[in-house]
C-alpha positions in Angstrom: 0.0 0.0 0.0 2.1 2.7 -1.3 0.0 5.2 -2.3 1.9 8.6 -3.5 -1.5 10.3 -3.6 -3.8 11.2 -0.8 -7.6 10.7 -1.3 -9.7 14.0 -2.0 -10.0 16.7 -4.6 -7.4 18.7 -6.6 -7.7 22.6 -6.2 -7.9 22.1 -10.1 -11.1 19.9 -9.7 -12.4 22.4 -7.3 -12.0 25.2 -9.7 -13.7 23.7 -12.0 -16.5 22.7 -10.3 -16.8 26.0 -9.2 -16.8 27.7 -12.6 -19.4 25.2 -14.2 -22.1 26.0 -10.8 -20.9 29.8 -11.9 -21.9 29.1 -15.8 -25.1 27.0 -15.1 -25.9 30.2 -12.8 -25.4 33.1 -15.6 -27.5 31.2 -18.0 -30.6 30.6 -15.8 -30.6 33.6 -14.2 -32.1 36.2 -16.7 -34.6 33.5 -17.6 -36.0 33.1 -13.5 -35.8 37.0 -13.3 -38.2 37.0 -16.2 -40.5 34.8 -14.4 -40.8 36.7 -11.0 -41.4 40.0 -12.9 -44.6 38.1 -14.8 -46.0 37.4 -12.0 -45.2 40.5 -10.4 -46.9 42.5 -13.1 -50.1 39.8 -12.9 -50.4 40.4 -8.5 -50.2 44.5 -9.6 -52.8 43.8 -12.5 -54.8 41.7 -9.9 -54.9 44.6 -7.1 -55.5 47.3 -9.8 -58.4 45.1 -10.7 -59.6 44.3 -7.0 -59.8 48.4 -6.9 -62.5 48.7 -8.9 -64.5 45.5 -7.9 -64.0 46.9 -4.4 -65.6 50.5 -5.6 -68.1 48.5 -7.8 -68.9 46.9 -4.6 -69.0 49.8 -2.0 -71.0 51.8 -4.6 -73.4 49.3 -4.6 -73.4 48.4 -1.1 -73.6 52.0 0.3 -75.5 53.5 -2.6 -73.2 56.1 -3.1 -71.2 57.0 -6.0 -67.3 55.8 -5.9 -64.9 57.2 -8.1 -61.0 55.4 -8.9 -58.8 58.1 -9.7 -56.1 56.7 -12.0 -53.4 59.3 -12.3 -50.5 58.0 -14.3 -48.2 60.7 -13.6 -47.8 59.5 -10.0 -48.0 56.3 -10.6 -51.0 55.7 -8.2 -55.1 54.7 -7.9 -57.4 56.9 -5.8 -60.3 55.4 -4.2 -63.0 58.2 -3.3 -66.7 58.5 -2.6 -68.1 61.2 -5.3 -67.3 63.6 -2.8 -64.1 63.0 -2.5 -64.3 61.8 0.6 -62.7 58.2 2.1 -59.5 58.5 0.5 -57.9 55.0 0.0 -54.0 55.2 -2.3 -52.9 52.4 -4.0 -49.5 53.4 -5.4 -47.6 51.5 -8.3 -44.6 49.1 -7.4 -41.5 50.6 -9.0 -41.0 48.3 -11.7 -45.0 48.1 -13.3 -46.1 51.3 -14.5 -49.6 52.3 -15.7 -48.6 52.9 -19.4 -51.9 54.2 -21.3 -55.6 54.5 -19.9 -58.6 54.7 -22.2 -61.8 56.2 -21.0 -64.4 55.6 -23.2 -62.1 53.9 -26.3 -60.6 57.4 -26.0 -57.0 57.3 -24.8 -56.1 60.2 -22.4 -52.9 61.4 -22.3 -52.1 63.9 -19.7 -53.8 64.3 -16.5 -55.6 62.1 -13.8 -58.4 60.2 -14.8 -61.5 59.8 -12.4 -63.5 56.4 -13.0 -67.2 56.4 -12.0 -69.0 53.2 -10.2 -72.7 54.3 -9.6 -74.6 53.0 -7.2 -77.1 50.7 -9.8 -73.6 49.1 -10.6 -72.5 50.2 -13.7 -69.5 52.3 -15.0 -67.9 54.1 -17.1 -65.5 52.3 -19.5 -62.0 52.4 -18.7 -59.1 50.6 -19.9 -55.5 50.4 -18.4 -52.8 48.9 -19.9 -50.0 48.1 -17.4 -46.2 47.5 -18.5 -43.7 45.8 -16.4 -39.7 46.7 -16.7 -39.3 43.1 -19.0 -41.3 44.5 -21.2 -44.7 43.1 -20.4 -48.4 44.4 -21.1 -51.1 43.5 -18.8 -54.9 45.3 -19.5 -57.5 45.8 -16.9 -60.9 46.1 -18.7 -64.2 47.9 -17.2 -67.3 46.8 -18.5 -69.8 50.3 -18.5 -72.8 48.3 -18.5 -72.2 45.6 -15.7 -69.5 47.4 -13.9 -67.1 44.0 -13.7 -64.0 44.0 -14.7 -61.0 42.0 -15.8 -57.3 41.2 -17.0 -56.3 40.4 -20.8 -52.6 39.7 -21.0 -50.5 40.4 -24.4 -46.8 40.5 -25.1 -46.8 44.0 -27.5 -47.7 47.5 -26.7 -50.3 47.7 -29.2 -52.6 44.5 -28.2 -55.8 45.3 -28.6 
């Protein structure tokens, strides 16, 4: 039992190990930090959208007017009685911004835009169109007539 070599690894084997973990690493990460901003923009889509069912609800519930300010130069949703009383914020997470909001099939460009739920449970019809820093769309639909809303998902700018 002469052995001239003692059992274990090589600092050579170590490196190496340690530089394909570092490769496997590099090439899955971009693809997992994809993933956690989809379904970051989907839970922001999800609470924009639990806004308005919430003022659908309270306007219907209190019979009072409610009114969703969506102001896109802030970054943030109002919730106000018609008064302008109650205010609740809900303010944008840094990397999902409200990107364009229709009112009426008419896109408004500049200025906050106050959203309607009256107290027989309709609306007015609003669209926002939500983008996430990957690049991401995410729509939240009104519906004038029954006041419900909901999420359509797309992958360019321009969905319709």
């Amino acid at each position: 039992m002469n052995s001239s070599r003692d059992p274990g690894f090589t600092l050579l084997e170590l490196l190496i190990v340690v530089l394909v973990m570092a490769l496997v690493l590099a090439v899955s990460y971009p693809s997992l930090s994809r993933g956690s901003a989809s379904i970051h923009l989907r839970s922001t889509g999800r609470d924009v959208l639990n806004t308005f069912r919430y003022a659908r609800e309270k306007a219907v519930t209190e019979q009072m007017g409610m009114r969703v300010t969506v102001d896109r130069e802030n970054q943030r949703l109002v919730l106000t009685d018609d008064l302008g009383d109650g205010n609740r914020t809900y303010v944008m997470p840094s990397d999902v911004k409200i990107h364009r909001i229709a009112l009426g099939g008419n896109e408004v460009m500049e200025g906050p835009v106050p959203v309607r739920f009256l107290p027989n449970g309709s609306s007015e019809a609003v669209e926002v169109l939500l983008k996430s820093d990957s690049g991401s769309f995410l729509r939240i639909i009104s519906d004038p007539i029954t006041g419900g809303a909901r999420i359509e998902s797309g992958s360019g700018e321009n969905f319709r």
